[in-house]
C-alpha positions as a Markdown table, in Angstrom:
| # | Residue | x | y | z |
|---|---|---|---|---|
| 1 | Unk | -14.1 | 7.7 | 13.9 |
| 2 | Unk | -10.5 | 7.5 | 15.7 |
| 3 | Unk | -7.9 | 6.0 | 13.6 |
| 4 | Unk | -5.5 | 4.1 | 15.7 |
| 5 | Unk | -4.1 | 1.9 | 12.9 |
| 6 | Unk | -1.6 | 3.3 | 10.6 |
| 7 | Unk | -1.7 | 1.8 | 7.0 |
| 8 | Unk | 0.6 | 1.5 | 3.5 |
| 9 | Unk | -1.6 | 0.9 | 0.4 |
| 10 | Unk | 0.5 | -1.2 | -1.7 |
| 11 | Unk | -0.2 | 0.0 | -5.8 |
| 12 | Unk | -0.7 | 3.3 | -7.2 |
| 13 | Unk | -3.6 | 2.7 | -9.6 |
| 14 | Unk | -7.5 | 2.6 | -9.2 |
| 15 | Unk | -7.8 | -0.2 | -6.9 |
| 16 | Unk | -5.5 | 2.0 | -4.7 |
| 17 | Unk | -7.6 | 5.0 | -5.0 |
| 18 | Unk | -10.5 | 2.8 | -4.0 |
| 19 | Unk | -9.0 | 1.3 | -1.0 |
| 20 | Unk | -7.6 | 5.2 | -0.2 |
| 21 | Unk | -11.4 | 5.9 | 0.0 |
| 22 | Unk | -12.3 | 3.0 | 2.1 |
| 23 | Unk | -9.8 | 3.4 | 4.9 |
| 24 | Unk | -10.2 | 6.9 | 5.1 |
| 25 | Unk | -14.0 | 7.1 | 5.5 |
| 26 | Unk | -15.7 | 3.4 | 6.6 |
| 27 | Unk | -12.4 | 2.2 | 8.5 |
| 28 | Unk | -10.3 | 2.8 | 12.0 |
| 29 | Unk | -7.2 | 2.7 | 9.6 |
| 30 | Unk | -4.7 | 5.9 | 8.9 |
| 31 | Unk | -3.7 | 5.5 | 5.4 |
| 32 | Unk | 0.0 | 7.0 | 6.0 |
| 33 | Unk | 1.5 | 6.7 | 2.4 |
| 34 | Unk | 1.4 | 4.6 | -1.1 |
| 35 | Unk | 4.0 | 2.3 | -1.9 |
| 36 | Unk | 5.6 | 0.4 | -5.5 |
| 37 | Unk | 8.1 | -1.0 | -7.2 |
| 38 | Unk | 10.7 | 2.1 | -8.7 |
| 39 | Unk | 9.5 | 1.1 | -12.4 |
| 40 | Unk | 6.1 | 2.3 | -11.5 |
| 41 | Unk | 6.6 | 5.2 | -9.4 |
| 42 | Unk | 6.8 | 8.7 | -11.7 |
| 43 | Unk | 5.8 | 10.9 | -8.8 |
| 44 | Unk | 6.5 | 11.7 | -5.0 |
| 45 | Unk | 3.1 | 12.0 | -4.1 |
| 46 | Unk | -0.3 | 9.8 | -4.9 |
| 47 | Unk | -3.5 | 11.6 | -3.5 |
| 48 | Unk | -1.6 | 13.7 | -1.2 |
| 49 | Unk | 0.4 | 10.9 | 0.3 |
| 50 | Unk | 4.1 | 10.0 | 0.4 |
| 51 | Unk | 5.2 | 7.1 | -2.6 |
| 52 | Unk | 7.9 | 4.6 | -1.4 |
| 53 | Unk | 9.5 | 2.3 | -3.2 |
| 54 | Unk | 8.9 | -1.2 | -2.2 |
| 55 | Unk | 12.5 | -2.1 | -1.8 |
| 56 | Unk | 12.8 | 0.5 | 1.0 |
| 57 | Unk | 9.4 | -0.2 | 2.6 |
| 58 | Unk | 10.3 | -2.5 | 5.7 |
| 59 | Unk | 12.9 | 0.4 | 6.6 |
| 60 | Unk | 10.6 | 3.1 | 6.8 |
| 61 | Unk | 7.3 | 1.7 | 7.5 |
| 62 | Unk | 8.4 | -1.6 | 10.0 |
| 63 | Unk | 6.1 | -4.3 | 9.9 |
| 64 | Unk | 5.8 | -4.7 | 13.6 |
| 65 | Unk | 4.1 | -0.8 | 13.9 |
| 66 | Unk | 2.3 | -0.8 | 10.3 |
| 67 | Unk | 0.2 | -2.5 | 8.2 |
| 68 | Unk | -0.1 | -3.1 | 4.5 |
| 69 | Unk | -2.9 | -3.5 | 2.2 |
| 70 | Unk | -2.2 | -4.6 | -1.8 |
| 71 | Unk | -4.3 | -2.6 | -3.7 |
| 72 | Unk | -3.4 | -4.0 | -7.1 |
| 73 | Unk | -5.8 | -4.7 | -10.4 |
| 74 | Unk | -6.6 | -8.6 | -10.2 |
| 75 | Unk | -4.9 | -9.2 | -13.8 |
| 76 | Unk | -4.1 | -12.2 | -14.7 |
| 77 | Unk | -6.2 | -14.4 | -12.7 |
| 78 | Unk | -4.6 | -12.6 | -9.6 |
| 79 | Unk | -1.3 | -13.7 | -10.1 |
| 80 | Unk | 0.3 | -10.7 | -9.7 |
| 81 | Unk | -1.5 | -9.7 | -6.4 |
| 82 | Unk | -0.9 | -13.1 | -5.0 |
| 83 | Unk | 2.7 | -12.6 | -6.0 |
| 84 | Unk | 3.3 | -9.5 | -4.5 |
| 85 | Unk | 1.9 | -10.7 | -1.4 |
| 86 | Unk | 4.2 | -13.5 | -0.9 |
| 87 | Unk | 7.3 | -11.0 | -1.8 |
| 88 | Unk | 6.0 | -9.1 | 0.8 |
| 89 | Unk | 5.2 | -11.7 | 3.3 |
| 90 | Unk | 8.6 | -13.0 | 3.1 |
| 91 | Unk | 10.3 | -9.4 | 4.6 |
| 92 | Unk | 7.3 | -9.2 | 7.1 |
């Protein structure tokens, strides 16, 4: 399968993992690196992939050459997914 799309998977958990797997094997996507807010990142590197933080995201990844995909739990009725993705939204 050629991968023409590149990709940032948004979280750093098992629903990251998961959607790691996913794009990788059943998709057209390049999964290119992981990305979170500072408080959660303890590590450069999440399953052999670059971690940035989510402040610095739109500067290194623009939105107009990548995509993003939130791969967070869905605690607390998916607020916090739903949240993210408006904070995200709003810088592209």
């Amino acid at each position: 399968m050629h991968k023409n799309k590149d990709i940032v998977v948004v979280g750093l958990g098992e629903t990251a993992a998961l959607a790691h797997e996913y794009f990788t094997h059943d998709s057209d996507y390049n999964v290119v690196a992981f990305a979170a807010d500072g408080g959660f990142i303890n590590t450069k590197e999440f399953r052999g992939l670059p971690i940035v933080e989510l402040s610095d995201i739109t500067s290194i990844f623009p939105y107009d050459k990548f995509s993003l995909f939130i791969a967070v739990s869905s605690g607390k009725l998916n607020r916090n997914r739903t949240n993210l993705y408006h904070r995200l939204k709003k810088v592209g």
